[in-house]
Backbone as CSV, one residue per row, in Angstrom:
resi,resn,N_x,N_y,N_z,CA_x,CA_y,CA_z,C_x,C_y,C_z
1,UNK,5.333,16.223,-12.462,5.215,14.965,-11.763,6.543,14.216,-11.768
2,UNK,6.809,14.367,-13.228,8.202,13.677,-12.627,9.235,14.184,-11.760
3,UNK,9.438,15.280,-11.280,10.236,15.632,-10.407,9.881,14.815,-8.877
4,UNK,8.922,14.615,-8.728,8.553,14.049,-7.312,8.112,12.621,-7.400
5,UNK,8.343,11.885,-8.228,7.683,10.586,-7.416,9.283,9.836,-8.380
6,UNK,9.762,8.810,-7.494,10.626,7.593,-8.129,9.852,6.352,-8.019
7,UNK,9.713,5.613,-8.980,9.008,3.870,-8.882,10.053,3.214,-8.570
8,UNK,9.688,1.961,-8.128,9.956,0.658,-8.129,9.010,-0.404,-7.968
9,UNK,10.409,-2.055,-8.902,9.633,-2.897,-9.785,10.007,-4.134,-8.561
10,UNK,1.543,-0.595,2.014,2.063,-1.241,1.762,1.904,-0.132,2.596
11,UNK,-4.029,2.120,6.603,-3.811,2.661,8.237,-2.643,2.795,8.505
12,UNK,-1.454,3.063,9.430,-0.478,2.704,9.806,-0.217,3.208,10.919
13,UNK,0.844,2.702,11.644,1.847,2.717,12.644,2.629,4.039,12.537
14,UNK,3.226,5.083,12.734,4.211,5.845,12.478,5.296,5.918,13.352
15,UNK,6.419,6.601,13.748,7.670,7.089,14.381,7.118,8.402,13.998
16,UNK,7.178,9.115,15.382,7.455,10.270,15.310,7.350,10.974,16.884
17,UNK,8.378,12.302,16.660,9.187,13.072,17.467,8.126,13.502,18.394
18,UNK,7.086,14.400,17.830,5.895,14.684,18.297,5.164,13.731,18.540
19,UNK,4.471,13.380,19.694,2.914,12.613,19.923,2.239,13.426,20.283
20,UNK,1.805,14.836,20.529,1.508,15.714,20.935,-0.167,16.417,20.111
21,UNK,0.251,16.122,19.046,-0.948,15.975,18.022,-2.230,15.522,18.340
22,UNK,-3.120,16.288,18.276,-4.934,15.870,18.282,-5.229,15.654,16.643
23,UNK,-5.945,14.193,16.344,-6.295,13.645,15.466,-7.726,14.315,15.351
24,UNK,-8.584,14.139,14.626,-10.192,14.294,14.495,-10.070,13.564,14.131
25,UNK,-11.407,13.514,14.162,-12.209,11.871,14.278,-12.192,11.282,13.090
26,UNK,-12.033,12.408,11.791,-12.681,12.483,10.540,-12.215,14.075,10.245
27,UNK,-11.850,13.452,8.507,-11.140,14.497,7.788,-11.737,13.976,6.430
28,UNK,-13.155,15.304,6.104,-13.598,14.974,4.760,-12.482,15.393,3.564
29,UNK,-12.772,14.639,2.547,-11.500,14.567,1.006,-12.191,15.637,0.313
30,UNK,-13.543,15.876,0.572,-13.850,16.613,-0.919,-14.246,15.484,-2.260
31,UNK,-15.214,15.687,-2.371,-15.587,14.449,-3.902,-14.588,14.692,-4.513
32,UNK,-14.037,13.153,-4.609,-12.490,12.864,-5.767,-13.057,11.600,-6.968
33,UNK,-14.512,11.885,-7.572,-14.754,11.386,-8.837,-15.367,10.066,-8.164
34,UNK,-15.370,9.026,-8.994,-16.256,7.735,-9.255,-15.273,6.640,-8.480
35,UNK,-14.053,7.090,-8.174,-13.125,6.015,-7.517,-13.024,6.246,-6.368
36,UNK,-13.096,4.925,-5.350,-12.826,5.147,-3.808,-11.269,5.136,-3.211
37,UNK,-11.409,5.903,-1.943,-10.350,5.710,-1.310,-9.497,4.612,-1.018
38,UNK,-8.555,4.722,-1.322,-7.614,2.993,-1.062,-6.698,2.671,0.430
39,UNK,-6.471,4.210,0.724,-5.291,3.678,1.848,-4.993,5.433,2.536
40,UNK,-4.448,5.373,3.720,-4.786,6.399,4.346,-3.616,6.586,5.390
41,UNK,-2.419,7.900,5.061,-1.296,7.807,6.378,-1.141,8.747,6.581
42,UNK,-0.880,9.494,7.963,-0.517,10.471,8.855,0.416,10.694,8.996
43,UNK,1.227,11.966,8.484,2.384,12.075,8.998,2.041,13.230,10.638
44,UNK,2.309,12.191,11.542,2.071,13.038,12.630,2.512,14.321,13.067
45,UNK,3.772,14.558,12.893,4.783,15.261,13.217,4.597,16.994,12.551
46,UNK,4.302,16.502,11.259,3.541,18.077,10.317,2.067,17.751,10.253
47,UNK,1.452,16.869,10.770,0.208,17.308,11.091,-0.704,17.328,9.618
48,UNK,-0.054,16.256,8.276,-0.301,15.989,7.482,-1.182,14.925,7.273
49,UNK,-1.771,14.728,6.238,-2.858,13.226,6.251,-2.204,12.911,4.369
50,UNK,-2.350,11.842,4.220,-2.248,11.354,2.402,-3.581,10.404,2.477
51,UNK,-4.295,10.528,0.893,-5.040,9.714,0.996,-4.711,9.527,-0.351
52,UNK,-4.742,8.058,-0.489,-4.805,7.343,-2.034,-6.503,7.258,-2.828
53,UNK,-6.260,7.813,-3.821,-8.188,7.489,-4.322,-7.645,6.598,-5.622
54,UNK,-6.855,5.942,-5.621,-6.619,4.545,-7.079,-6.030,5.537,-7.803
55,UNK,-6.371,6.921,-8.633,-5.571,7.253,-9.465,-5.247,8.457,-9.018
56,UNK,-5.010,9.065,-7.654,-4.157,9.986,-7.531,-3.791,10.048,-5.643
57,UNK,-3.108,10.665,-5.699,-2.814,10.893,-3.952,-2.662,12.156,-3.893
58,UNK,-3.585,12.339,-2.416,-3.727,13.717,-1.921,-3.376,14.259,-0.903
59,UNK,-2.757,15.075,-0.666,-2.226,15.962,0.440,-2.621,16.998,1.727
60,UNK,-3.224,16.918,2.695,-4.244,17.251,3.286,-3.818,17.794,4.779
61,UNK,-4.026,18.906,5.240,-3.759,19.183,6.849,-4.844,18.622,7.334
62,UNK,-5.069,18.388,9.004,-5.928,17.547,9.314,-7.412,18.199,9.495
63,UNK,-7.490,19.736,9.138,-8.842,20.194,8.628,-9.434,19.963,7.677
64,UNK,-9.272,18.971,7.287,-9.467,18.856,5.315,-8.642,19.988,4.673
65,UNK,-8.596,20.684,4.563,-7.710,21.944,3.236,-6.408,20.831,2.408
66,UNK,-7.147,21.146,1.192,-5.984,20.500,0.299,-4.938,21.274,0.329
67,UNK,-3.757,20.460,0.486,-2.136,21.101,0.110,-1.666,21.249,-1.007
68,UNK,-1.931,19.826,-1.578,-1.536,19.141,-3.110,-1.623,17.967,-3.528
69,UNK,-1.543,17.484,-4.311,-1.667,16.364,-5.128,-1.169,15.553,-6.467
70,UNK,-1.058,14.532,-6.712,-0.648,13.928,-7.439,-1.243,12.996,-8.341
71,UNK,-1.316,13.781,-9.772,-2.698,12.919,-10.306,-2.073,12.373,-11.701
72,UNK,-2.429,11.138,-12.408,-2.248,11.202,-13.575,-2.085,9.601,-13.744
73,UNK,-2.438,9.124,-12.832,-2.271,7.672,-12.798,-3.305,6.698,-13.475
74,UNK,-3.004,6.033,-14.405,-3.678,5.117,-15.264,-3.582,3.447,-14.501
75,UNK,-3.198,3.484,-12.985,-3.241,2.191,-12.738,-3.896,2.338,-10.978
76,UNK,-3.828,1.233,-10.473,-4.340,1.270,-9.314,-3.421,1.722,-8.020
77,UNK,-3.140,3.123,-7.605,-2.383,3.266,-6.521,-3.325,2.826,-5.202
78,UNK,-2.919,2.097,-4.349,-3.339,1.577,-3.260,-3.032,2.036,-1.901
79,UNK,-2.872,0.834,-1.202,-1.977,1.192,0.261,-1.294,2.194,0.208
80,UNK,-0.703,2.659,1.367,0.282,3.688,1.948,1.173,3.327,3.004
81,UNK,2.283,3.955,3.059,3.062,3.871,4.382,3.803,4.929,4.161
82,UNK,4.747,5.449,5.374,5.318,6.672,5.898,6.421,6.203,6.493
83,UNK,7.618,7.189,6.154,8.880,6.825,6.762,9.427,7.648,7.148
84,UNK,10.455,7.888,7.899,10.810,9.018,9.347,11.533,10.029,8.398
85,UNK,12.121,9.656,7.126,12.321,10.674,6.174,11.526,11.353,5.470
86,UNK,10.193,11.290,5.388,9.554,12.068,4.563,9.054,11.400,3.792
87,UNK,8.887,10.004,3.245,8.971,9.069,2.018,7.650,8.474,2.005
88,UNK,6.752,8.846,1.081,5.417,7.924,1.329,5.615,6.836,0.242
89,UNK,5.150,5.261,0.461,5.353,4.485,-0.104,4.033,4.161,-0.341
90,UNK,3.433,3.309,-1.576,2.331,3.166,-1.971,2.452,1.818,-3.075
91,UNK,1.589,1.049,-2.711,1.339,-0.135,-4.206,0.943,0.605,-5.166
92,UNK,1.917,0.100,-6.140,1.059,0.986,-7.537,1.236,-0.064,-8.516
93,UNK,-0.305,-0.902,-9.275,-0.506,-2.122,-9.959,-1.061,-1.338,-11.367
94,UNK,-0.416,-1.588,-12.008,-0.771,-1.815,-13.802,-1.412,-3.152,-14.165
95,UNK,-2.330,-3.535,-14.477,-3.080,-4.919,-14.914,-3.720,-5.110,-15.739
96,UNK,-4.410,-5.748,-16.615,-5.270,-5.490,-18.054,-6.656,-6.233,-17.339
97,UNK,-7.161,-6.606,-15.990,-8.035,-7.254,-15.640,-8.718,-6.335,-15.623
98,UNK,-10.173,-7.180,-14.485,-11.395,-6.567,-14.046,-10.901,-4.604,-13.355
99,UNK,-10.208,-4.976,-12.772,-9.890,-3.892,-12.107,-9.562,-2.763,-12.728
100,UNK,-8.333,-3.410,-13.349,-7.562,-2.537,-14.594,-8.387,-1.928,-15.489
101,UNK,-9.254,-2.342,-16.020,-10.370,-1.966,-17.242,-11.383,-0.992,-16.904
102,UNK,-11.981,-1.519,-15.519,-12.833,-1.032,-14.717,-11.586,0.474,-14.601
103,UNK,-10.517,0.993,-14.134,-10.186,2.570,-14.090,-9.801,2.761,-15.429
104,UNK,-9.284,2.141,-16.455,-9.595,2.736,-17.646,-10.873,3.247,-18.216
105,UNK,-11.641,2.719,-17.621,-12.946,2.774,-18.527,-13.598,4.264,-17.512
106,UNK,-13.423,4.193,-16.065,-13.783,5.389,-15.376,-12.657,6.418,-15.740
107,UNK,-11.750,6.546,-16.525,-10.884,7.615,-16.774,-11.042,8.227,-18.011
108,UNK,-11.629,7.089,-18.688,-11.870,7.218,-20.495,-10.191,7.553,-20.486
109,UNK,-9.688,6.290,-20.747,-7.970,6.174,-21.155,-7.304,5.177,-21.567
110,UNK,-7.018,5.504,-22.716,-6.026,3.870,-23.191,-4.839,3.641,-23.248
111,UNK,-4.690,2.281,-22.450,-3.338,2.435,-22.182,-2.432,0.809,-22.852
112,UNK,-1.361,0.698,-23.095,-0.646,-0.664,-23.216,-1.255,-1.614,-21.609
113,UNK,-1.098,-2.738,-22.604,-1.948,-3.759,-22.018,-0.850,-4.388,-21.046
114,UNK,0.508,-4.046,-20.522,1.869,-4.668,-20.213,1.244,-4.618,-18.573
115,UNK,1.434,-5.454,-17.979,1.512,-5.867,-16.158,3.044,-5.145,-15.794
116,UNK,2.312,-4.562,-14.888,3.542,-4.024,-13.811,2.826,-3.705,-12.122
117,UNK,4.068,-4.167,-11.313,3.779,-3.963,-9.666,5.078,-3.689,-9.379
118,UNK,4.739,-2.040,-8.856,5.485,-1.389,-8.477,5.336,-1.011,-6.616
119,UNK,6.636,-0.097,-6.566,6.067,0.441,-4.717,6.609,1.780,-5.403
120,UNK,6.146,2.766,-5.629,5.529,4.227,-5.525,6.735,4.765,-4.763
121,UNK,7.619,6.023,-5.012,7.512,6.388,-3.801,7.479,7.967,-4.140
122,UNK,7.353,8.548,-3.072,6.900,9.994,-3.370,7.887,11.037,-2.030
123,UNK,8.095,11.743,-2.587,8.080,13.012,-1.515,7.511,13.828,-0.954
124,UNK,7.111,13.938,0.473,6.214,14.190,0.857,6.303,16.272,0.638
125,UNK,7.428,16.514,0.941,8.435,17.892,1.048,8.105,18.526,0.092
126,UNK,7.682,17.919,-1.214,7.873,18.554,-2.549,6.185,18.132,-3.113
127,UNK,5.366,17.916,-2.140,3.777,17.966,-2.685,3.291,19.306,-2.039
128,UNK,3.408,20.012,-2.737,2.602,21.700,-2.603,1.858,22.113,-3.138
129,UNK,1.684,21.814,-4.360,0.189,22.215,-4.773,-0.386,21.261,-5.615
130,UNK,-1.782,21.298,-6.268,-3.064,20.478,-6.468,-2.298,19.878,-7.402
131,UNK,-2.416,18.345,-8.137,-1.755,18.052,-9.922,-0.507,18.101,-10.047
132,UNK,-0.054,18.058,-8.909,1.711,17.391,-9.480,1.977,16.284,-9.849
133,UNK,1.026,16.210,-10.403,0.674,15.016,-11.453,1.611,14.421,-11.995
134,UNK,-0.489,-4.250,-5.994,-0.240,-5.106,-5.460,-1.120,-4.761,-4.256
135,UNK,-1.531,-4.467,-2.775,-2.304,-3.938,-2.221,-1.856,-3.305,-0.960
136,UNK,-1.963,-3.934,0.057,-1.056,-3.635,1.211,0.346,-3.705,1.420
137,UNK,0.528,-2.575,2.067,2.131,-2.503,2.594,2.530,-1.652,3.693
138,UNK,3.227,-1.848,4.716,3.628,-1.961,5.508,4.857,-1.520,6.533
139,UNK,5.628,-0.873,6.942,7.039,-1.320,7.210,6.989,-1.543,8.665
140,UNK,7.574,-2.776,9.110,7.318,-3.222,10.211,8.953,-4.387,10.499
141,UNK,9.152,-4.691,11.706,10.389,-5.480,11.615,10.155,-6.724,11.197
142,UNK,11.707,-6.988,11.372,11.736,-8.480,10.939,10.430,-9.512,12.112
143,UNK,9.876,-10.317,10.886,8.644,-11.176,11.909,9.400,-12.291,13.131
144,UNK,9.042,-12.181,14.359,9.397,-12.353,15.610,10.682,-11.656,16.064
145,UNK,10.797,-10.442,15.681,11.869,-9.568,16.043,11.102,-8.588,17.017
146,UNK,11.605,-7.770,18.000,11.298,-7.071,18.958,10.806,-5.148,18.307
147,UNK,9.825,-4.510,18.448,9.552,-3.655,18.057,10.392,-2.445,17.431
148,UNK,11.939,-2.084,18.141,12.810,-1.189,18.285,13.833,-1.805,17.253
149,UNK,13.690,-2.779,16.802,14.417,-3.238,15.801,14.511,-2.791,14.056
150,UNK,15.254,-2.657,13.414,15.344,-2.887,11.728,13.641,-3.155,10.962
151,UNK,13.437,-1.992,10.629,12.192,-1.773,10.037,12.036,-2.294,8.142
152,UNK,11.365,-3.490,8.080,11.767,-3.998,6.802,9.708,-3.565,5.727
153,UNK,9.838,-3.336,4.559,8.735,-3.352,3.818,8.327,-4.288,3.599
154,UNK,6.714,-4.322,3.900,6.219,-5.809,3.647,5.057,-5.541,2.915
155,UNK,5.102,-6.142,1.843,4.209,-6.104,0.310,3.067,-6.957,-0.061
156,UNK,1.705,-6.536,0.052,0.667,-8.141,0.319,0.292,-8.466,-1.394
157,UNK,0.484,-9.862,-1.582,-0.391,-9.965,-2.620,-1.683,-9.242,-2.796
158,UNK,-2.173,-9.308,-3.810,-3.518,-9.124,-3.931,-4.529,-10.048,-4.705
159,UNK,-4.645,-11.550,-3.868,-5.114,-12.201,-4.402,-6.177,-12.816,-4.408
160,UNK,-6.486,-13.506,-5.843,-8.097,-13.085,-6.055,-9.028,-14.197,-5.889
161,UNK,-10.602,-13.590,-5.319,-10.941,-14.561,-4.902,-11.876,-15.534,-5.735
162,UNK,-11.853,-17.214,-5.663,-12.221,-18.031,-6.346,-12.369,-19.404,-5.153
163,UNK,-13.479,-19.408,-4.677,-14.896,-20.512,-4.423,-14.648,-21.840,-4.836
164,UNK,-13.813,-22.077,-6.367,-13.727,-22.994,-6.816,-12.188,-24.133,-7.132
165,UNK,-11.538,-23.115,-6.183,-9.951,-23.495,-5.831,-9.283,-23.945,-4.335
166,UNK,-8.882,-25.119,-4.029,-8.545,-25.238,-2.701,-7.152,-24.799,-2.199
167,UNK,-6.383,-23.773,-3.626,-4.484,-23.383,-3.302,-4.823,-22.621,-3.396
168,UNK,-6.059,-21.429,-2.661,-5.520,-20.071,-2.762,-6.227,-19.186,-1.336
169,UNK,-6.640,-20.356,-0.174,-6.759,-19.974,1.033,-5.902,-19.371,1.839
170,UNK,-4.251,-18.499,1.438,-3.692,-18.083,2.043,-3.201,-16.607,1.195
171,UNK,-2.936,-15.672,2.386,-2.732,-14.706,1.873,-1.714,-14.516,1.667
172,UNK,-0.412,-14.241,0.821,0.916,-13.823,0.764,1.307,-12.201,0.810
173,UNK,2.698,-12.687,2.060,3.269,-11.217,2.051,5.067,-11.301,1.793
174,UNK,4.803,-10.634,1.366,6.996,-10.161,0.742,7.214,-8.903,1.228
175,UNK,8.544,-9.511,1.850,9.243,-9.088,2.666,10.849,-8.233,1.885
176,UNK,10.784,-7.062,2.108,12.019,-6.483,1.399,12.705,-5.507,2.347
177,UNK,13.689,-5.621,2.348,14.935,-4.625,2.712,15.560,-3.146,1.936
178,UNK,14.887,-2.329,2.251,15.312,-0.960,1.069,15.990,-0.328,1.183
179,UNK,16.911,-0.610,1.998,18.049,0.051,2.271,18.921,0.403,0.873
180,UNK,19.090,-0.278,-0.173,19.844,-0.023,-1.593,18.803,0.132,-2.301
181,UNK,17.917,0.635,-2.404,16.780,0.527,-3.335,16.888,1.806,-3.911
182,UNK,17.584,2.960,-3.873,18.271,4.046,-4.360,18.638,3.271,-5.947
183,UNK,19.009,2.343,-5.914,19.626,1.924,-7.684,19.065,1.413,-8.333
184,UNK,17.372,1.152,-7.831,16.653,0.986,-8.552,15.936,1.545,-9.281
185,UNK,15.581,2.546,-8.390,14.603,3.674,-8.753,14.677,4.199,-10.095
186,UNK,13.808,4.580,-10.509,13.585,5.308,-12.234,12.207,6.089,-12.178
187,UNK,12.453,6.820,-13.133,11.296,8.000,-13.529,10.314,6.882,-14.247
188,UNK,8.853,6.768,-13.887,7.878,5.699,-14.538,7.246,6.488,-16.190
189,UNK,7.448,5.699,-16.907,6.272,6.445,-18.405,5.400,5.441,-18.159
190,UNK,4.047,5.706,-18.149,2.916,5.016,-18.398,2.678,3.948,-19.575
191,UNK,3.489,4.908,-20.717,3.138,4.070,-21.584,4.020,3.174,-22.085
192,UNK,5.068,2.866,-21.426,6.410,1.701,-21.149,6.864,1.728,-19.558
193,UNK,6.505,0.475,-19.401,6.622,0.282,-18.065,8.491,0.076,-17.847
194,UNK,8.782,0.470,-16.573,10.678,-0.540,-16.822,10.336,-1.488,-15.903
195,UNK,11.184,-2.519,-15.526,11.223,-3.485,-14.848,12.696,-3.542,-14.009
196,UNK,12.736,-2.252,-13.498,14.133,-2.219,-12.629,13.503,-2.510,-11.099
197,UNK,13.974,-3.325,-10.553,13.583,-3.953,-9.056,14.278,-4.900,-8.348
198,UNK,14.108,-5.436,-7.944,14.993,-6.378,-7.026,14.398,-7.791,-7.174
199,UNK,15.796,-8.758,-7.574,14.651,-10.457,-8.223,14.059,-10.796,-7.375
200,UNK,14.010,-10.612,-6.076,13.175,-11.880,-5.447,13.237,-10.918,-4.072
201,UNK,12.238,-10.946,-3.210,11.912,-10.712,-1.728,13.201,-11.325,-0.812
202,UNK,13.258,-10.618,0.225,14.009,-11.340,1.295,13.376,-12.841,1.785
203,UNK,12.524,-12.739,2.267,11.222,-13.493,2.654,10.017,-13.654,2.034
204,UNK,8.965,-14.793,1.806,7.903,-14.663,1.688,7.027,-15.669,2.634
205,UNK,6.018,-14.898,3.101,5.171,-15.508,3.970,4.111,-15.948,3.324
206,UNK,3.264,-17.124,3.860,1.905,-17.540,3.619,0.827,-17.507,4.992
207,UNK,0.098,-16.473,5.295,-0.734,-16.710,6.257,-2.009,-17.006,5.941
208,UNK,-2.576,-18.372,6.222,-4.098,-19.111,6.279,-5.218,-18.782,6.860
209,UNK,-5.940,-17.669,5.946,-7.134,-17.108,6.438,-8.681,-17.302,5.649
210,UNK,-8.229,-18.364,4.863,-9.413,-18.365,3.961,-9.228,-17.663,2.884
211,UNK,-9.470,-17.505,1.480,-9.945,-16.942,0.478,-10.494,-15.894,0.899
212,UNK,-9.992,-14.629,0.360,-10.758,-13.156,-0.018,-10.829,-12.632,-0.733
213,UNK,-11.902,-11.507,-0.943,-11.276,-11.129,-2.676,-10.589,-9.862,-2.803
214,UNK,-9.236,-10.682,-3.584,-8.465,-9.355,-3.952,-7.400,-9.026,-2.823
215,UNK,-7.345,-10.447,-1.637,-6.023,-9.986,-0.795,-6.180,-8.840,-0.040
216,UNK,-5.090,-8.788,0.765,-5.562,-7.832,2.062,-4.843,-6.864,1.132
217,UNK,-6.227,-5.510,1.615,-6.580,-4.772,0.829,-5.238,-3.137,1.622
218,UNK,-5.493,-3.481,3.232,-4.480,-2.677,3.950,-3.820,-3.025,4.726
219,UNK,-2.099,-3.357,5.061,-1.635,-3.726,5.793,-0.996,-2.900,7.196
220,UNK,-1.670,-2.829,8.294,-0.421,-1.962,9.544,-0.060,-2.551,10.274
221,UNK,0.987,-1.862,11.086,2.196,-2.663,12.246,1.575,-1.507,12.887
222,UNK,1.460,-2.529,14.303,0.933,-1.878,15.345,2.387,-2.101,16.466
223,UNK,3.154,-0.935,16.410,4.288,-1.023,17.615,3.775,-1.441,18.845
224,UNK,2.439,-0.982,19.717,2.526,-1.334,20.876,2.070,-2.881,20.880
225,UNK,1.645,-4.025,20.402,1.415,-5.172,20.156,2.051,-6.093,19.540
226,UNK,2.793,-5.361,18.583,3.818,-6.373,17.754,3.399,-6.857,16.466
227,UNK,1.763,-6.448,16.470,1.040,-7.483,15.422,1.037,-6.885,14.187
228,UNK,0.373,-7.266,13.064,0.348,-6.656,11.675,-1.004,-6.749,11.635
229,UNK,-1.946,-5.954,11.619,-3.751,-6.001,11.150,-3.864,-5.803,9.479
230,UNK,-4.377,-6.916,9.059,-4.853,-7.091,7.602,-6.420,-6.744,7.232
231,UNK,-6.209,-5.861,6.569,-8.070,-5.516,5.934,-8.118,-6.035,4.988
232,UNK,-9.192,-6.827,4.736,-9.729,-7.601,3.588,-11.307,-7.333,2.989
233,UNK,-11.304,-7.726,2.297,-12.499,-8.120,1.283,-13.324,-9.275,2.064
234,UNK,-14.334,-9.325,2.524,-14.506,-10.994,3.002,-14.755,-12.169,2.023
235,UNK,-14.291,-13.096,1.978,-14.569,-14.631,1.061,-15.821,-14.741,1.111
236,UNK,-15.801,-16.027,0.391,-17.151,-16.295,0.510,-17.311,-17.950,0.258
237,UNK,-16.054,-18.635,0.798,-15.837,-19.917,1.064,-16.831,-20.623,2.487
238,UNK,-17.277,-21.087,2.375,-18.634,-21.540,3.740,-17.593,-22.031,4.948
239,UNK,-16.646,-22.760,4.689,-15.523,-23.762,5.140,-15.062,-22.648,6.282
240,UNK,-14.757,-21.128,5.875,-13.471,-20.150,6.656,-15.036,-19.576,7.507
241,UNK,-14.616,-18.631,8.753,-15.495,-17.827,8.953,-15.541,-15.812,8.171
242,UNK,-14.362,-15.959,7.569,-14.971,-14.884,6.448,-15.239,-13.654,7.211
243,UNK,-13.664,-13.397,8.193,-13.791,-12.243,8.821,-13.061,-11.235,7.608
244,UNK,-13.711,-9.745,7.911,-12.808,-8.518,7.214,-11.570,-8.006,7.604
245,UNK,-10.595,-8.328,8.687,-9.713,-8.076,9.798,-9.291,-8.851,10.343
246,UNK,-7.613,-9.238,9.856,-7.159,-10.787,10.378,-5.953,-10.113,11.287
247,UNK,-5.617,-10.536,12.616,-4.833,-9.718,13.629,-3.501,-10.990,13.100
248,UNK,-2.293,-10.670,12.593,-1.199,-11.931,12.279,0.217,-11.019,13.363
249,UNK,-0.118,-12.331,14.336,1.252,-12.478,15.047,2.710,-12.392,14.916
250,UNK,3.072,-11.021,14.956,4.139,-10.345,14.603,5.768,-10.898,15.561
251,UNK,5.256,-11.218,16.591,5.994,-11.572,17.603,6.700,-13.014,17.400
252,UNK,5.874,-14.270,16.625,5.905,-15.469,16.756,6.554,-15.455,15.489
253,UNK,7.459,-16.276,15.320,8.800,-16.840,13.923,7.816,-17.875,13.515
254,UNK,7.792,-17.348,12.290,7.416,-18.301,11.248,7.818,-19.502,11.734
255,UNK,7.099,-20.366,10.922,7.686,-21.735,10.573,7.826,-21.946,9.263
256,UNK,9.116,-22.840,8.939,9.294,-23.046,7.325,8.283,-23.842,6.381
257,UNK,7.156,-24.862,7.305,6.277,-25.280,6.487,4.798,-25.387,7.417
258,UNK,3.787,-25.860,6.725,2.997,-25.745,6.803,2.390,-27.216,7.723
């Protein structure tokens, strides 16, 4: 495992050469244990699928037949995204909460109690066989930039939901540039986290959708629209209407306040 994956301290959109490709409708995983699927990307071009199940990612032609996989994860791998190099990117959250406890306890595994949010990244080239052992993310341009433009990573909170708070009706997303992110990278031990990453986001956004639980769960950039589609958890605030699927206007520049 360690030869193939580097950390750092996210449906989708793709680029690719080929469009030529027939999708099915549906590509069964094969029972992957007591944990559900988190996030799901196509590399079109080889005619590949990845699916995240929280503690491992799997490698798949689009008949179902496993290729390979990557298992051994004691934290929550999530989202997915794909890059024209080969590079699958993925949230990968260490936490001592509900969540956190909840896959320790389905793994029977103990681990240091230390918080870490990482972005995953993996090689897609070098997943060949079975056990090579934060939430949404994204790469999409700069927000109100034109489609053909500078493709930046965008990282969603995952935040949690509470009925009894009026500062946490918006969802947050961070915005990063990875172009140097080569000097960050490090081999992850489970049982010491590092904290090599970059201090602070380029950007951070707040978009006002009501309380959900647990933050948008999958983030994609849709090239022919411009937009970013957020999957969520629905709230359960009476006030919002408490949709699962918030469409956020990719095209339109922020504003600096609210």
């Amino acid at each position: 495992m360690k030869k193939l994956i580097l950390f750092l301290f996210v449906i989708t959109a793709l680029t690719s050469k080929s469009q030529t490709i027939n999708l099915p409708d549906s590509i069964y995983s094969g029972k992957q244990g007591g944990l559900h699927v988190q996030g799901v990307v196509i590399d079109k071009r080889n005619g590949f699928v990845y699916f995240s199940f929280t503690d491992k990612l799997l490698k798949m032609d689009l008949k179902g037949n496993l290729i390979g996989s990557v298992t051994g994860f004691v934290g929550h791998l999530g989202d997915l995204d794909f890059t024209p190099d080969g590079k699958i990117y993925g949230s990968l959250e260490y936490k001592n909460d509900a969540i956190g406890k909840g896959i320790k306890k389905q793994l029977g595994v103990k681990t240091v109690n230390e918080d870490g949010f990482y972005i995953a990244i993996f090689d897609a080239s070098k997943i060949l066989r079975p056990d090579s052992g934060i939430d949404g993310v994204a790469f999409a341009p700069a927000i109100g930039s034109p489609s053909n433009t500078k493709k930046f990573l965008y990282v969603a909170y995952g935040v949690y939901g509470d009925t009894a708070r009026n500062d946490n009706d918006h969802q947050v997303i961070l915005k990063y540039d990875i172009a140097d992110w080569g000097k960050y990278a490090q081999k992850l031990s489970q049982d010491k986290l590092h904290h090599s990453g970059p201090q602070k986001p380029l950007e951070k956004y707040f978009v006002k959708t009501g309380n959900s639980r647990y933050g948008i769960q999958n983030l994609a950039y849709d090239q022919a629209s411009g937009n970013l589609f957020a999957a969520v958890y629905k709230g359960s605030k009476p006030q919002f209407p408490n949709y699962d699927l918030f469409v956020i206007d990719g095209k339109k520049k922020p504003t600096d306040t609210y």
